[in-house]
Structure formats: structure tokens, C-alpha cells
C-alpha positions in Angstrom: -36.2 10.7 -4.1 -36.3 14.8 -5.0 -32.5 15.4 -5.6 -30.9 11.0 -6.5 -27.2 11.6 -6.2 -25.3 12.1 -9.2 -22.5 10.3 -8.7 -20.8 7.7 -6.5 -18.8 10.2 -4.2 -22.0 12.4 -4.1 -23.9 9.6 -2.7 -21.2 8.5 0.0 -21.1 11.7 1.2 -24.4 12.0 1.7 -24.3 8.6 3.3 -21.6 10.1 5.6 -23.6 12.9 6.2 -26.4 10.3 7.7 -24.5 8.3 9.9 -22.9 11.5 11.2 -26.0 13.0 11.9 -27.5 9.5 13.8 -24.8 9.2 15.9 -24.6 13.4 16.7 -27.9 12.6 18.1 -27.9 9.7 20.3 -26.5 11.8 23.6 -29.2 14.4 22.7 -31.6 11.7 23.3 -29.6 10.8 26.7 -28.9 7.6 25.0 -25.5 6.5 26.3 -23.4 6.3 23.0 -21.9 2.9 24.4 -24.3 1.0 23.0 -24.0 2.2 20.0 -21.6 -0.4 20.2 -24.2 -3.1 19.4 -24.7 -1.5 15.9 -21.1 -1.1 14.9 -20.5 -4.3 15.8 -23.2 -5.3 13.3 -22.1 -2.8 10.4 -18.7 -4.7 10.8 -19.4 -7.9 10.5 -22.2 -7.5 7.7 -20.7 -4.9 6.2 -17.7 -6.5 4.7 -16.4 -7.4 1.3 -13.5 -6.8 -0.5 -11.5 -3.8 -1.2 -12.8 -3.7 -4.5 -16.0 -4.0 -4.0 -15.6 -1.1 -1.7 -14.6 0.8 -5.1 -18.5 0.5 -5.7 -20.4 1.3 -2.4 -21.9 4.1 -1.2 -20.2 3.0 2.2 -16.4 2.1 3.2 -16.1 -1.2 4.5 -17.7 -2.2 7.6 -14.6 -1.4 10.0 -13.5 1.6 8.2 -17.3 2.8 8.6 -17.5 2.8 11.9 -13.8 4.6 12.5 -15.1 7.4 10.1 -18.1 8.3 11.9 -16.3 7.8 15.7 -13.5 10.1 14.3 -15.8 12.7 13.0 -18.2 12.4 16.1 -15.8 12.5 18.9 -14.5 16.1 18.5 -18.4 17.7 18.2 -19.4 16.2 21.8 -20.0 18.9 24.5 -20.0 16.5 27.3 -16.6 15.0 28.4 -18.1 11.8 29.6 -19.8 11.3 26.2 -16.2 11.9 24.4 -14.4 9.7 26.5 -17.2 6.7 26.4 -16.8 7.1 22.8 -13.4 7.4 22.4 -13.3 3.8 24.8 -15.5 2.6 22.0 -13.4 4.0 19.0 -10.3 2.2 20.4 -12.0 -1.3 20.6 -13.2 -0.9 17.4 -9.8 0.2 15.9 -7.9 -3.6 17.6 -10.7 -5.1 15.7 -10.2 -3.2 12.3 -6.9 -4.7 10.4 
């Protein structure tokens, strides 16, 4: 690695950074951001833990994950459809997120 992060918050940032910039891509690739859905189903069930432990990952909890990148996604889509298939998938991912 050229440039390791030098701290904790520096490295979840960057790790925000790359699951922003996966899921920015998926409609340029005319993949239908629905089945994204697939994957964030996966990040939230394998990517759980506790609270605390979320102290110490570069990533929030599964869930929270998944929310963060949706939230941040949405707004940056140019196509209506693709904001509004993603916002249907934000919303069942928020009733499954306590």
C-alpha cells in the first residue's frame, strides 16, 4: 500500500469513499441498482457485531453501512428511475435496520 491510513477515521473514510464510488458506478454500467440489493443484504447480515466493536472498524455496522452509502448515493443519480429504485431499496433496508 503507497499512502496506509494513518488513523482509524482516515481509514473509514477512505472505506466510505470506496463503497461510494462502487455503487456511483453500477447505473453507469446499466446495471439496475436493485440488485445491489443482493450485496447489502450480505454486508448486513455478515457484517454485524456489537456497538463496540464498531468502535474499532474501519466500517459501521452492517445495517448502518448500507444506509450511509444509499443516503449518500441517492441525491448524485441523474436518472429518476435509478433514484427512485434506490430509494425503494433504502426504505427496505431502513425496516430491517433497528
Amino acid at each position: 500500500v503507497d499512502n496506509p491510513p494513518r488513523s482509524l477515521s482516515e481509514s473509514r473514510d477512505q472505506e466510505d469513499q470506496a463503497d461510494i464510488w462502487a455503487v456511483k458506478r453500477l447505473p453507469r454500467l446499466r446495471y439496475d441498482p436493485s440488485f445491489a440489493f443482493a450485496f447489502f443484504g450480505h454486508a448486513m447480515l455478515t457484517g454485524g457485531g456489537t456497538l463496540e466493536d464498531e468502535k474499532h472498524s474501519t466500517h459501521p455496522l452492517g445495517g448502518r453501512r448500507v444506509l450511509h452509502v444509499l443516503d449518500t448515493v441517492i441525491p448524485t443519480l441523474a436518472d429518476p428511475s435509478d433514484q427512485r429504485r434506490v430509494r425503494e431499496m433504502r426504505d427496505q433496508v431502513a425496516a430491517m435496520v433497528p
